[in-house]
NUNULO-915669 format. One record per residue (C-alpha): residue number from 1; chain; x, y, z; residue in three letters. Coordinates in Angstrom, 1 decimal. Example, Ala and Ser with C-alpha at 12.3 -4.5 7.8 and 13.67 -1.06 7.14 Angstrom:
<kedrens>
KEDREN resi chain     xx     yy     zz resn
KEDREN    1     A   12.3   -4.5    7.8  ALA
KEDREN    2     A   13.7   -1.1    7.1  SER
</kedrens>
This chain:
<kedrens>
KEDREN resi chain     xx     yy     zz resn
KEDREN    1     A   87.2   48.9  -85.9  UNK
KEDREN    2     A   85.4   49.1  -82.9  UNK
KEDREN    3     A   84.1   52.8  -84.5  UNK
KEDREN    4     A   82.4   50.7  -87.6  UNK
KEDREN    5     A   81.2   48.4  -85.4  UNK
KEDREN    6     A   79.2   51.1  -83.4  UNK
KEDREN    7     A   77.9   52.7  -86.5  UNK
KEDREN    8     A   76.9   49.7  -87.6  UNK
KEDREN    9     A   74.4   49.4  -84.3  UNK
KEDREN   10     A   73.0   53.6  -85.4  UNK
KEDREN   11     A   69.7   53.3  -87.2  UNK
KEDREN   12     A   68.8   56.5  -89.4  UNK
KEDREN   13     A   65.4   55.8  -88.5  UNK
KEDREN   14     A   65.8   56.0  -84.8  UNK
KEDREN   15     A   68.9   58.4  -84.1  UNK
KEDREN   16     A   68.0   58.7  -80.4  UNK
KEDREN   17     A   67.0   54.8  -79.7  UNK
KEDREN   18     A   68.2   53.4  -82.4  UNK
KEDREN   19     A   71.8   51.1  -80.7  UNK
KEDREN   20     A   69.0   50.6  -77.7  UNK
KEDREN   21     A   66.5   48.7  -80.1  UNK
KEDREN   22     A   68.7   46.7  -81.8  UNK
KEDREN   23     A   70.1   45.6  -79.0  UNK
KEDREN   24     A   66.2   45.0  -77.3  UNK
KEDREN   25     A   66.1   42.7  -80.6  UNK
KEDREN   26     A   69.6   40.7  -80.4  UNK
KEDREN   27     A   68.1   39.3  -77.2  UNK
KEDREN   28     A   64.5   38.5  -78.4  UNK
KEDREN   29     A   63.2   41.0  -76.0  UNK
KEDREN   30     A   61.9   43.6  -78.9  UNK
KEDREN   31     A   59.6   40.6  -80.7  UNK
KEDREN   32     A   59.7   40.3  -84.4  UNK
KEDREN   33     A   56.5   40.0  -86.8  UNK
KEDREN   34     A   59.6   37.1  -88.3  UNK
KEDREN   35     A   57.6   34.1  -86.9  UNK
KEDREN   36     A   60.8   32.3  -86.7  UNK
KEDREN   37     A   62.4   34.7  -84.9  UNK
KEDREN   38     A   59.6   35.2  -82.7  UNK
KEDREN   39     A   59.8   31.6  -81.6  UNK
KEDREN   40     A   63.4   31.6  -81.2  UNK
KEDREN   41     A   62.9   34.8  -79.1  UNK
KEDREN   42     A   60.4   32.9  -76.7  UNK
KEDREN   43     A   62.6   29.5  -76.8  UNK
KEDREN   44     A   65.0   31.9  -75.3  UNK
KEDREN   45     A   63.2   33.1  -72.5  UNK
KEDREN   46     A   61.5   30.0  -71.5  UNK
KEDREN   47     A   65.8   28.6  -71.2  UNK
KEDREN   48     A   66.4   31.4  -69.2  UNK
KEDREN   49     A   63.2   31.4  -67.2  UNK
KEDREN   50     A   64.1   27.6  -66.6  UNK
KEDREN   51     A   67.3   28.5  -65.5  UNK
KEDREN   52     A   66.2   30.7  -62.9  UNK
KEDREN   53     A   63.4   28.3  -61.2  UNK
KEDREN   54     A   66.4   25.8  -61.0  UNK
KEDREN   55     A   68.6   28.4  -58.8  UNK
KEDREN   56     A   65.8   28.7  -56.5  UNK
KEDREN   57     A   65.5   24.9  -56.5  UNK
KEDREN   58     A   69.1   24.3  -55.7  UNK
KEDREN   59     A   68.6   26.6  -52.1  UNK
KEDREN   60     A   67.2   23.5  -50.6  UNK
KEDREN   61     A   70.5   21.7  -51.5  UNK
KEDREN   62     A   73.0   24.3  -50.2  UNK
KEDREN   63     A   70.9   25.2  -47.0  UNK
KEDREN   64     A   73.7   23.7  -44.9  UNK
KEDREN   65     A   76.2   26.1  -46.0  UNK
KEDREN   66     A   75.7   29.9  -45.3  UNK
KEDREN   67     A   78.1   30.9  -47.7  UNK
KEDREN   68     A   76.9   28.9  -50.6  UNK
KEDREN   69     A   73.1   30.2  -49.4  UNK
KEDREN   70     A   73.6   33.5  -49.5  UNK
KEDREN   71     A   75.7   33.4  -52.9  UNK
KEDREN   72     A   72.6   32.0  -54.7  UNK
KEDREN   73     A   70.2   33.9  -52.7  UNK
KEDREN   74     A   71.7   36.9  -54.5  UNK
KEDREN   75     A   72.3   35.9  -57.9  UNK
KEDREN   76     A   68.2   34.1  -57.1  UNK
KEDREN   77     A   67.1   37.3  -56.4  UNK
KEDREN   78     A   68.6   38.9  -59.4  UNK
KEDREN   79     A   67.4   35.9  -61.6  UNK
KEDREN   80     A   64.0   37.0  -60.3  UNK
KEDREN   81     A   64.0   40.5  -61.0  UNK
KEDREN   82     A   65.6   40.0  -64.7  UNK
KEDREN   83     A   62.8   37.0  -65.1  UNK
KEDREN   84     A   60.3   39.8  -64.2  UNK
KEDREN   85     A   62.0   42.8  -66.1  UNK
KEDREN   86     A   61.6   40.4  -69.5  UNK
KEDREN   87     A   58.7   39.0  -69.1  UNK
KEDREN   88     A   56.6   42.5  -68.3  UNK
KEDREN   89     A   58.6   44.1  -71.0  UNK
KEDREN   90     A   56.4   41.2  -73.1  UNK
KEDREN   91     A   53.6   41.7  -71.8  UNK
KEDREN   92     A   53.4   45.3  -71.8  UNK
KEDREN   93     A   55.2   45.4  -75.9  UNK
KEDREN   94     A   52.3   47.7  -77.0  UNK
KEDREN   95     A   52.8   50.4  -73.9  UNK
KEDREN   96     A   57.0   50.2  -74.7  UNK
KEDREN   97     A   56.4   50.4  -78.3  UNK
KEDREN   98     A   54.2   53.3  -78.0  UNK
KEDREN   99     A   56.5   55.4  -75.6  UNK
KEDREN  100     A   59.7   54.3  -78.1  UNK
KEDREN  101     A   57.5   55.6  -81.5  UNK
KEDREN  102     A   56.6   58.8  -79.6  UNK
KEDREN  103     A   60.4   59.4  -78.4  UNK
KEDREN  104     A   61.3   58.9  -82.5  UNK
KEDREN  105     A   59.1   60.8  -83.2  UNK
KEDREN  106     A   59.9   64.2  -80.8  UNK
KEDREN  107     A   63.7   63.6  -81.2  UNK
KEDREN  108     A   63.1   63.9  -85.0  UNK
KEDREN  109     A   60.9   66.5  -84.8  UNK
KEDREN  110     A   63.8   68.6  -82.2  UNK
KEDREN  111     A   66.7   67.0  -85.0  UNK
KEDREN  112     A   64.7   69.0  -87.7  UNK
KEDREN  113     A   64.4   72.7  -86.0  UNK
KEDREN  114     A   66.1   75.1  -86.7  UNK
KEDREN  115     A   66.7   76.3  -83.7  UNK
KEDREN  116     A   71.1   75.9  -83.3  UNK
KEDREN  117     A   70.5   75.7  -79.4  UNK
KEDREN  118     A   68.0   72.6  -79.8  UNK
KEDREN  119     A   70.3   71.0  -81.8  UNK
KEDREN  120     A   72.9   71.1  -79.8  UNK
KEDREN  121     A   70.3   70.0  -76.9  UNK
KEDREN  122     A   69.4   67.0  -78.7  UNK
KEDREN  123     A   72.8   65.8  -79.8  UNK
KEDREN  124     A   74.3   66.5  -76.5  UNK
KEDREN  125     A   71.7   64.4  -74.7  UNK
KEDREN  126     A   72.0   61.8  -77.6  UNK
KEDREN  127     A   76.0   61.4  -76.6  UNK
KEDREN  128     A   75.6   61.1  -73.4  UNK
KEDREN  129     A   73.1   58.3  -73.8  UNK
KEDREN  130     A   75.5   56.5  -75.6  UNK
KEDREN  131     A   78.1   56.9  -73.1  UNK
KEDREN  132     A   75.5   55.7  -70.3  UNK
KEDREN  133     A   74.6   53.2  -72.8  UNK
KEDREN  134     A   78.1   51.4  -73.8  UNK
KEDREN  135     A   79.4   51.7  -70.7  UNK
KEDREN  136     A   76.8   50.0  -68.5  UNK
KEDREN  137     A   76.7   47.5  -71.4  UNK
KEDREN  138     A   80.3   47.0  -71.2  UNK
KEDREN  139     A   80.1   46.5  -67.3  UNK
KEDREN  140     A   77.5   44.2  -67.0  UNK
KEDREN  141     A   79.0   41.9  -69.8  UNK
KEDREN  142     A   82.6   42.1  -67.8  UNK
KEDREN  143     A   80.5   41.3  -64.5  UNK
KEDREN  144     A   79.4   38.2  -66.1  UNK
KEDREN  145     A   82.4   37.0  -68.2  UNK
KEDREN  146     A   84.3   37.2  -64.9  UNK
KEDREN  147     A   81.3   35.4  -63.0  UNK
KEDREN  148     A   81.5   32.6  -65.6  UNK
KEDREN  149     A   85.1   32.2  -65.7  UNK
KEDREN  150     A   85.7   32.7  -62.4  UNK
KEDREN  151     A   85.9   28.6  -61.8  UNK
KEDREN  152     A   88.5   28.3  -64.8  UNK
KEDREN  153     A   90.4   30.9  -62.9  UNK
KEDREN  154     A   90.3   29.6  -59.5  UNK
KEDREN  155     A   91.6   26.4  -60.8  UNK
KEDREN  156     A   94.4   27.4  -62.7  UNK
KEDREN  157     A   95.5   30.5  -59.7  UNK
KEDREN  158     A   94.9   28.0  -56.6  UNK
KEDREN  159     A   97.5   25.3  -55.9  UNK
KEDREN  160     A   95.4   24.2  -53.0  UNK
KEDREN  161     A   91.8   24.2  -54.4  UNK
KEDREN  162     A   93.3   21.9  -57.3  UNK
KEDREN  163     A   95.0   19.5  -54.7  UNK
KEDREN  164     A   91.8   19.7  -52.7  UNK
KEDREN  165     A   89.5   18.9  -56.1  UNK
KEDREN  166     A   91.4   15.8  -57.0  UNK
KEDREN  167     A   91.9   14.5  -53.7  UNK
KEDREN  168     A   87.9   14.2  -53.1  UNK
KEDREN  169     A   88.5   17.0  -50.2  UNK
KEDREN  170     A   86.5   19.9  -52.3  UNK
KEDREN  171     A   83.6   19.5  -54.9  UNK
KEDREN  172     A   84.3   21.7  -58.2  UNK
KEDREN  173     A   83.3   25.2  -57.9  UNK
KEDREN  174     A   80.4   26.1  -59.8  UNK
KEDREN  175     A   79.2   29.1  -62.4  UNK
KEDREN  176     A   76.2   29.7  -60.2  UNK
KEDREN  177     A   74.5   27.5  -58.0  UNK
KEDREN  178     A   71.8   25.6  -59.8  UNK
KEDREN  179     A   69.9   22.1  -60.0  UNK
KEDREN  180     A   70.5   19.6  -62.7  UNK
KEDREN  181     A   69.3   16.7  -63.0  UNK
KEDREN  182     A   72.5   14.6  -62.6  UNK
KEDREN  183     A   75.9   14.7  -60.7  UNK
KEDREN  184     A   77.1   18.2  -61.0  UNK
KEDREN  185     A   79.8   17.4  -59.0  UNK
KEDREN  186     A   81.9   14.8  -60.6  UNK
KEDREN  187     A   83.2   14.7  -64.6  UNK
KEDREN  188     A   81.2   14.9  -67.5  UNK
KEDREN  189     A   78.6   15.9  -65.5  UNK
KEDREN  190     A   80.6   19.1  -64.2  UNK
KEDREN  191     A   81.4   20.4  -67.4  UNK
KEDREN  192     A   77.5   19.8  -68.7  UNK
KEDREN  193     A   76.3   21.9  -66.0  UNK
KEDREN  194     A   79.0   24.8  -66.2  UNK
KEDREN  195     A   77.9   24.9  -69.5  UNK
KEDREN  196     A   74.5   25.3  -68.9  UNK
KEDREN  197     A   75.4   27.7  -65.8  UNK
KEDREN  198     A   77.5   30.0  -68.5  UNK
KEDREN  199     A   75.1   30.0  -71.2  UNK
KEDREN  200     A   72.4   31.1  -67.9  UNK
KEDREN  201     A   74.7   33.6  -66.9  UNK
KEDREN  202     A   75.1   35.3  -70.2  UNK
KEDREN  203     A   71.2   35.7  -71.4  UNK
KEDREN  204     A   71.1   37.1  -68.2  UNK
KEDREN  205     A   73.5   39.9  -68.8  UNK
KEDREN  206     A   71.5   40.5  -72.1  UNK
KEDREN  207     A   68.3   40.7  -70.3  UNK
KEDREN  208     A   69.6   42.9  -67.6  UNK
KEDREN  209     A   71.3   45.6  -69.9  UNK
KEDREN  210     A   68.5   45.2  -72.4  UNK
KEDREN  211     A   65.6   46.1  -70.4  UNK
KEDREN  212     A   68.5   48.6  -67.8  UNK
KEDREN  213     A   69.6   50.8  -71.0  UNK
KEDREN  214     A   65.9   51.1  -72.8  UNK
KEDREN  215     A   64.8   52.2  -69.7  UNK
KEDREN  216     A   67.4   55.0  -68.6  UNK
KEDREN  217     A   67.3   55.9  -72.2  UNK
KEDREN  218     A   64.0   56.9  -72.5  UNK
KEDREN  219     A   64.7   58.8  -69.2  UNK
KEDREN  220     A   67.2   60.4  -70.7  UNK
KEDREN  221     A   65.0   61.2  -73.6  UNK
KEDREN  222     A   62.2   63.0  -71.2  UNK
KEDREN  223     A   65.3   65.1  -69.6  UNK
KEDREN  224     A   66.6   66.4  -72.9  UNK
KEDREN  225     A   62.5   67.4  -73.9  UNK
KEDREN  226     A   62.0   68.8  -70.9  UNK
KEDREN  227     A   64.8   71.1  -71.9  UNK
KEDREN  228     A   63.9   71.4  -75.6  UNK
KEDREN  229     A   60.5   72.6  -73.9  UNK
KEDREN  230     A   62.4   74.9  -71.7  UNK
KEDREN  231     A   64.1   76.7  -75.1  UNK
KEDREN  232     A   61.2   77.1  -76.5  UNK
KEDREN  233     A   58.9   78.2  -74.3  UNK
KEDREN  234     A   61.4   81.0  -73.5  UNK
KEDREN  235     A   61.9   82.1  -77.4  UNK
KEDREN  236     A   58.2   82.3  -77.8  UNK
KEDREN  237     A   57.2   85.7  -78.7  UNK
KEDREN  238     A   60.6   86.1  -80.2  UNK
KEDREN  239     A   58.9   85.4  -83.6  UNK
KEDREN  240     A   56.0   87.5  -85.5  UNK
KEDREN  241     A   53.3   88.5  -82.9  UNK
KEDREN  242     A   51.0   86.0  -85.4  UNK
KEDREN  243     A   53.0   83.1  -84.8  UNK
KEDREN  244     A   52.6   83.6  -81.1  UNK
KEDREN  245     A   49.5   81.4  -80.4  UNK
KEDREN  246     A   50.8   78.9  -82.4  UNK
KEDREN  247     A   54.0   78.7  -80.5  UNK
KEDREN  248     A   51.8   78.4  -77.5  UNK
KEDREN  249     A   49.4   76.0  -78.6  UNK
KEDREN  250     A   52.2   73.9  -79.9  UNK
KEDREN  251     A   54.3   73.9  -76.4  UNK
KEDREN  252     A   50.8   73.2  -74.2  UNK
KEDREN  253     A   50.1   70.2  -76.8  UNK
KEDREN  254     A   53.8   68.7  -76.6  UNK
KEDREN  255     A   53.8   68.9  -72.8  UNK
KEDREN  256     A   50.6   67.1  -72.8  UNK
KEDREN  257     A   52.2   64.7  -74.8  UNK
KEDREN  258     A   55.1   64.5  -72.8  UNK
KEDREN  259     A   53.4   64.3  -69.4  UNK
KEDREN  260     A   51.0   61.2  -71.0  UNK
KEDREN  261     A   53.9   59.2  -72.5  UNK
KEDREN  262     A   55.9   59.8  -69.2  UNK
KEDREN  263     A   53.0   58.4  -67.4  UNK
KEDREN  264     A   52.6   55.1  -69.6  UNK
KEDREN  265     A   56.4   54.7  -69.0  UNK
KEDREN  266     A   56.0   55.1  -65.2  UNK
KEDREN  267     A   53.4   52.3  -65.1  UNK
KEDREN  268     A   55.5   50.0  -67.1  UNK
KEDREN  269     A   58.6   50.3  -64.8  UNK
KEDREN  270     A   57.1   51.4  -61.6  UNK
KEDREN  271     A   56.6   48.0  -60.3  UNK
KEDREN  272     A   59.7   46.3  -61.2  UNK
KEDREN  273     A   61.3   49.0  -59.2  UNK
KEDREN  274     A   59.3   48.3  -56.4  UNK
KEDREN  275     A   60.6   45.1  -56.3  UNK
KEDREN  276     A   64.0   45.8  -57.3  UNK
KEDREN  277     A   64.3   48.2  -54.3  UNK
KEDREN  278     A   63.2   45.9  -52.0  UNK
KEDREN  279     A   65.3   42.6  -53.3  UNK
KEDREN  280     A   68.0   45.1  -53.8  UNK
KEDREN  281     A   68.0   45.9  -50.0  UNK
KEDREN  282     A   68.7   42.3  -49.2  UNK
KEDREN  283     A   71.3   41.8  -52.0  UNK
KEDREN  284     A   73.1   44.7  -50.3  UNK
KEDREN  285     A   72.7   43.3  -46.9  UNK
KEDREN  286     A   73.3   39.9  -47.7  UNK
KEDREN  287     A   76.8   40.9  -49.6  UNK
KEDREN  288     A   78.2   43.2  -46.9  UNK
KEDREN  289     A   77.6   40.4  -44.2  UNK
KEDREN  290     A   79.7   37.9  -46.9  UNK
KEDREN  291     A   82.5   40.4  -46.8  UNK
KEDREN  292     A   82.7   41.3  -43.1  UNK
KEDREN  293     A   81.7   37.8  -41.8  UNK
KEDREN  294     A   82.0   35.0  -43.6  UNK
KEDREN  295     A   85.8   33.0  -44.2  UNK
KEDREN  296     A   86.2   33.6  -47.4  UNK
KEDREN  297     A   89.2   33.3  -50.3  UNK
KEDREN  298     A   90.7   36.3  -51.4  UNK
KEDREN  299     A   89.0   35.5  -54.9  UNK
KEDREN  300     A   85.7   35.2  -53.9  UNK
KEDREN  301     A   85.9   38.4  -51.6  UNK
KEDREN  302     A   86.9   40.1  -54.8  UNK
KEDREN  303     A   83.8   38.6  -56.6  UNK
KEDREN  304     A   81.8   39.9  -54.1  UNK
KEDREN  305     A   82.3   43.7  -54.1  UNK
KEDREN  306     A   82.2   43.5  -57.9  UNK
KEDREN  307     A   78.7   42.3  -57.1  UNK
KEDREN  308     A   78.0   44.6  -54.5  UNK
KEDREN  309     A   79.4   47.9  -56.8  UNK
KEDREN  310     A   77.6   46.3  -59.9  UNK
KEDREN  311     A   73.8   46.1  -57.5  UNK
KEDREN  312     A   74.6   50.0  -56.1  UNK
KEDREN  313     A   75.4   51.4  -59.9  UNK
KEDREN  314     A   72.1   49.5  -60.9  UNK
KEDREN  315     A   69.8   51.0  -59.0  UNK
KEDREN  316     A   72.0   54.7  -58.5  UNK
KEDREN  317     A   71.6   55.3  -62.4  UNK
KEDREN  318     A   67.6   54.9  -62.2  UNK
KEDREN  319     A   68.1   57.3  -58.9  UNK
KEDREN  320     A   70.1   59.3  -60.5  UNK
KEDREN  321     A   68.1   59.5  -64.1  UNK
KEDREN  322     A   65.0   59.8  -62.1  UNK
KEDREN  323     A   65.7   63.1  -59.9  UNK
KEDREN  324     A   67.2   64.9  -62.2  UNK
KEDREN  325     A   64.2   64.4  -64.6  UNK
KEDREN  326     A   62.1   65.3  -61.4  UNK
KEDREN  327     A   64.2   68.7  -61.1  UNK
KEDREN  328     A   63.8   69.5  -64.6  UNK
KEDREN  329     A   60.5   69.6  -64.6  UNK
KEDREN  330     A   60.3   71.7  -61.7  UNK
KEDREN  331     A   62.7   73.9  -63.5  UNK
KEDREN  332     A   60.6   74.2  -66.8  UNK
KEDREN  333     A   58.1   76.9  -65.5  UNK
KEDREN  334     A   61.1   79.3  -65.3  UNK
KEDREN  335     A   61.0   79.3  -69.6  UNK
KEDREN  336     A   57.5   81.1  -69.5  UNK
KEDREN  337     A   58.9   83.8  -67.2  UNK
KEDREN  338     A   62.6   83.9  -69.3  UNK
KEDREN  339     A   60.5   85.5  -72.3  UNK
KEDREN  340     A   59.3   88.6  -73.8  UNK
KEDREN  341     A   55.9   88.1  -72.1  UNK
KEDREN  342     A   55.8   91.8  -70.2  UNK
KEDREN  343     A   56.0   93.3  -73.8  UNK
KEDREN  344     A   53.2   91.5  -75.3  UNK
KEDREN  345     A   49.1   92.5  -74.8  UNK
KEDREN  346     A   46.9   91.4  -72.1  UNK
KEDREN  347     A   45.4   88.5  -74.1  UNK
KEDREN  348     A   49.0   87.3  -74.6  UNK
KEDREN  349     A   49.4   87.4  -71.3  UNK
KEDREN  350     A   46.5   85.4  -70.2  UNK
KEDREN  351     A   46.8   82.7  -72.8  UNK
KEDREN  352     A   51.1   82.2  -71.3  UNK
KEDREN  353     A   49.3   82.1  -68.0  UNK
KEDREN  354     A   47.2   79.5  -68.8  UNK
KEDREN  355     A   50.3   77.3  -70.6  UNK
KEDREN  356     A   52.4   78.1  -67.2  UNK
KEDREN  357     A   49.9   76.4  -65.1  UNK
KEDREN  358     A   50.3   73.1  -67.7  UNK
KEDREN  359     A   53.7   73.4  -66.9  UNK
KEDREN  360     A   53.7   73.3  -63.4  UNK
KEDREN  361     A   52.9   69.7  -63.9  UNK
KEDREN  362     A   55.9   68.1  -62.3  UNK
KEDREN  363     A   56.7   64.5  -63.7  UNK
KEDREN  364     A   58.1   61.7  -61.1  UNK
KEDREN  365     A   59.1   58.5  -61.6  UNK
KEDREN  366     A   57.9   56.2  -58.7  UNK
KEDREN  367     A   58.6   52.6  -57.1  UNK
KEDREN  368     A   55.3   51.3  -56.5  UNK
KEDREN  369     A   52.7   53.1  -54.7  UNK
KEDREN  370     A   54.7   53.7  -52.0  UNK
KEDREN  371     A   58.0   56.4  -53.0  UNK
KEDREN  372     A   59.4   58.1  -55.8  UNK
KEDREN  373     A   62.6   57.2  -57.0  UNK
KEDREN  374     A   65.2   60.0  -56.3  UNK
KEDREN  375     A   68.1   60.4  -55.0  UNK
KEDREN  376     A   67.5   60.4  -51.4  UNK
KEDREN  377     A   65.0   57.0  -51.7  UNK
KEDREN  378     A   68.1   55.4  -52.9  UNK
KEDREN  379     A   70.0   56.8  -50.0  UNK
KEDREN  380     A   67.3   55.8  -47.8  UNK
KEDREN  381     A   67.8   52.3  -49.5  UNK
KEDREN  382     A   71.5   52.1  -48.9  UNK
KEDREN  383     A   70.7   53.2  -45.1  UNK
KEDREN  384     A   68.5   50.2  -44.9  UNK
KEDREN  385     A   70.5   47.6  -46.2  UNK
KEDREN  386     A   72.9   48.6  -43.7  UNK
KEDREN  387     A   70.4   48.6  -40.7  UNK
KEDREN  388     A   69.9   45.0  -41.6  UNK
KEDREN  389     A   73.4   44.5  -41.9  UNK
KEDREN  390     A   73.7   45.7  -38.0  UNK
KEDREN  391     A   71.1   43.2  -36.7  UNK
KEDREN  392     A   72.7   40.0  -38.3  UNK
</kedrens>
């Protein structure tokens, strides 16, 4: 069953990006030309934009509580960043859509060769997207099933807190903190706002693995080129000696296709990780001090290191994603020097010297202006969070 069902998500059109789109779409993310779904899609993100302005409203009503403060603070600051992931991702449709038609259009292009090691390139980098894929999706949908049930369980595992609720001695625990605009505390008005709270709480797990997965999938995408590249570049005088220009001309114009639509990418994203790095910092800081400091229920410990392991794994896969396409591309200029070249003639020779200077061209993925994101950045990030940790 669960096989059908992910077949059912492939699109023939789209093998590499195709689960990734459809999903973009579920969530009115990837707009329609449908004018009703278009306005359903922007109904939708005006509720959950909503949503997120009233948990930063509801931090001047739980100011007196540290706890409560820095338990919206962080689910705030993650409101913000999805509110800002979205609402880019609109803006910027025509650069997304442009860097999605040209990754369809290269994987179908490697999908066709007839190269068996290309092949196997491609669908190798294609299963291990979906893997990436299903499994961060499954993750952040458990993370927030758990987040919105987590009152229903605390109520029906906790003699005491249920004692305490109907005495008058402990308000109801909520989904998230967030302002409404009547009692949240007592019943009806309770259940009204844990409904509004659970239907927050799961748009927002569709916008964050929406925008997470078409972003580390087209990643993924530029690391299996780079490597298509790689094969090729190093089988290029393996064919007729009047092919040989060809081959060349036709790796220098797909890197410089590659290095462009890598570019656009990095513009869309690169400031939403600058922003994600630095509200991640104090979502790690803010969590670690819950844990070590604050008297806390078993229960709600628990919730907070699945929040604290679900922040890390965010921003590791982009880390992660991001150095090793960085590597890669330092790696391609060793396909030039893995061919025939020291049989071939001296105008040969010059015109694979001139493609191996294209290929030095390095791509990097950045946060901001002001790093790249690699490996050690998020290192540096983790070190930072717990520097701040030390001073409070």
């Amino acid at each position: 069953m669960l096989d059908r069902f992910l077949a059912r998500l492939e699109d023939p059109e789209r093998p590499f990006l195709g689960p990734v789109i459809k999903f973009l779409t579920i969530w009115g993310v990837w707009l329609s030309n449908n004018p009703k779904m278009l306005m359903m899609s922007i109904l939708l993100q005006l509720f959950e934009t909503v949503f997120i302005i009233t948990e930063f409203i509801d931090l001047f009503y739980v100011k007196a509580s540290l706890d409560l403060l820095l338990t919206n603070l962080k689910f705030s600051m993650q409101g913000a960043i999805n509110m800002c992931k979205v609402w880019s991702f609109i803006a910027w449709q025509k650069d997304w859509r442009a860097v999605c038609d040209y990754v369809t259009r290269a994987d179908i292009a490697n999908r066709s060769s007839f190269d068996p090691k290309k092949k196997k390139n491609i669908e190798g980098f294609t299963k291990y997207c979906r893997i990436v894929t299903y499994t961060y999706g499954t993750f952040t949908f458990a993370t927030g099933f758990v987040v919105i049930f987590q009152p229903g369980f605390k109520y029906l595992l906790s003699s005491t807190y249920r004692e305490n609720v109907k005495a008058g001695r402990e308000d109801y625990m909520q989904v998230i903190s967030s302002w409404v605009p009547f009692n949240k505390h007592e019943m009806p008005g309770y259940f009204f706002a844990c409904v509004i709270q659970g239907l927050g709480t799961f748009v927002a797990a569709g916008w964050i693995t929406s925008y997470d997965v078409i972003a580390l999938s087209i990643m993924i995408f530029i690391r299996a080129e780079l490597e298509a590249l790689k094969i090729d570049t190093a089988a290029i005088f393996d064919a007729s000696e009047s092919d040989t220009i060809d081959r060349i001309r036709n790796c220098h114009k797909r890197h410089i296709e590659l290095i462009h639509y890598s570019e656009l990418y990095n513009s869309c994203t690169s400031p939403i990780l600058l922003l994600y790095t630095f509200i991640c910092t104090v979502i790690l800081c803010s969590t670690a001090y819950q844990i070590t400091n604050l008297e806390t229920s078993t229960m709600q410990q628990l919730m907070t290191v699945v929040y604290l392991m679900f922040g890390v794994a965010q921003l590791f896969l982009y880390s992660w994603h991001s150095n090793d396409v960085l590597y890669a591309s330092m790696d391609l200029i060793r396909g030039p020097y893995e061919s025939k070249w020291w049989t071939q003639s001296p105008s040969h020779q010059r015109n694979l010297f001139i493609l191996v200077v294209q290929l030095s061209k390095t791509i990097i993925f950045t946060a901001g202006p002001f790093t790249n994101l690699t490996v050690a950045t998020f290192i540096n990030i983790l070190k930072g969070a717990y520097s701040y940790y030390t001073l409070l």
